[in-house]
DRENRO-162294 format. One record per residue: z, y, x of N, C-alpha, C, O in turn; residue in one letter. Coordinates in steps of 0.2 Angstrom, whole numbers, plus 5000, padded with zeros to 4 digits. Atoms other than C-alpha are relative to their C-alpha. Last residue first. Example, Ala and Ser with C-alpha at 12.3 -4.5 7.8 and 13.67 -1.06 7.14 Angstrom:
// DRENRO-162294
499949944996503649955068500350054996500450114999S500049945004503949785062500050065004500350055009A
***
This chain:
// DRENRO-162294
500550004996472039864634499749955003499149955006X500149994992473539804624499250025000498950004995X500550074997473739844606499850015007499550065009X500749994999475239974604499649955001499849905004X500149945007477139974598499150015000498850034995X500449954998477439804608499950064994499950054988X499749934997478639684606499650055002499850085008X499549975004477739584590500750055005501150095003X499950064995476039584601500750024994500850074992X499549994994474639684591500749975002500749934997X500350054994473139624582500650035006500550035013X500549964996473139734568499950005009499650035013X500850005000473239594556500050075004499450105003X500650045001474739534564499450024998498950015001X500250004991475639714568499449945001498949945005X500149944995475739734549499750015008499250035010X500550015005476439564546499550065002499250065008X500550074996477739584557499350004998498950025003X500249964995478339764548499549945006499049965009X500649985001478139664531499850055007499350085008X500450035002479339534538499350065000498950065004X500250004997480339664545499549954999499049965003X499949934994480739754531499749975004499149985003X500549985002480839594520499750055004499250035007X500950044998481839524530499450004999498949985001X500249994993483239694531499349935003498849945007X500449914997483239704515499649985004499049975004X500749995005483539514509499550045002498950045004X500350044995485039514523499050004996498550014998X500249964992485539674514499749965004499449985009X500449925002485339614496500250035007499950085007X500550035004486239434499499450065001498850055004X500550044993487539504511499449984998499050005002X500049944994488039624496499549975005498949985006X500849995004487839464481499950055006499350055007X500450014993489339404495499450014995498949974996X500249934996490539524482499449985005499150025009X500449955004490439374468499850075006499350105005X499749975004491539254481499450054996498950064999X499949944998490739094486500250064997500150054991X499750024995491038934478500150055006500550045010X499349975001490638964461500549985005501049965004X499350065000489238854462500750034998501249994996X500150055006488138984457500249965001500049924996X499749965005488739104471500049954993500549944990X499150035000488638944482500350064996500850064993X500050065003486538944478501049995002501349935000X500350005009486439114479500349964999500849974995X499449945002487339114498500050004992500550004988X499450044999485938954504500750044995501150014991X499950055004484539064497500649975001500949974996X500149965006485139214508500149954994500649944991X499249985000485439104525500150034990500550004986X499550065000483739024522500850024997501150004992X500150045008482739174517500449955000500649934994X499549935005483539294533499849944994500449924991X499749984997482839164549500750064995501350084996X499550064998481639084539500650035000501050034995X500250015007480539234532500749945002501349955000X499949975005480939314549500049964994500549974992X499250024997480439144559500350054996500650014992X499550045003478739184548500749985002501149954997X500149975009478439354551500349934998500949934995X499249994997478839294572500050034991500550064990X499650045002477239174568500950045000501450014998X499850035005476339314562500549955001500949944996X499450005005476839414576499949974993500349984988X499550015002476239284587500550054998501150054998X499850055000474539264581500850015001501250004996X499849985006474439464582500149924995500349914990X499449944999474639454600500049984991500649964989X499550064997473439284603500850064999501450045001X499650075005472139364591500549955005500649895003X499749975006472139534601500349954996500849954993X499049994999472339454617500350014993500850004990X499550065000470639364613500750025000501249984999X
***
């Protein structure tokens, strides 16, 4: 039971991640293509992207192997 209550909540903390980096990201596109932000925040774009993907897929990972999103190991 800990297992699926640990890898429940790194799915849910995968998807806060998807939120938490995909919002801000999409929001910055869509002011690039307004011509409302400057052409250099394509940078934020590709780093905040990075870094969601990155942990998303590090989430994700820990969910199906049933471990806690602050833990390196599955509890006993």
């Amino acid at each position: 039971m800990k297992a699926f209550l640990d890898g429940t909540a790194s799915f849910l903390a995968a998807l806060a991640t998807v939120a938490i980096c995909g919002f801000p990201s999409w929001f910055t596109y869509k002011a690039i293509e307004a011509n409302v932000a400057p052409v250099w925040a394509w940078a934020a774009i590709v780093a905040l992207a990075g870094v969601g993907i990155l942990m998303t897929i590090a989430f994700l990972g820990k969910a199906i192997k049933g471990i806690a999103p602050s833990r390196d190991r599955r509890r006993r």
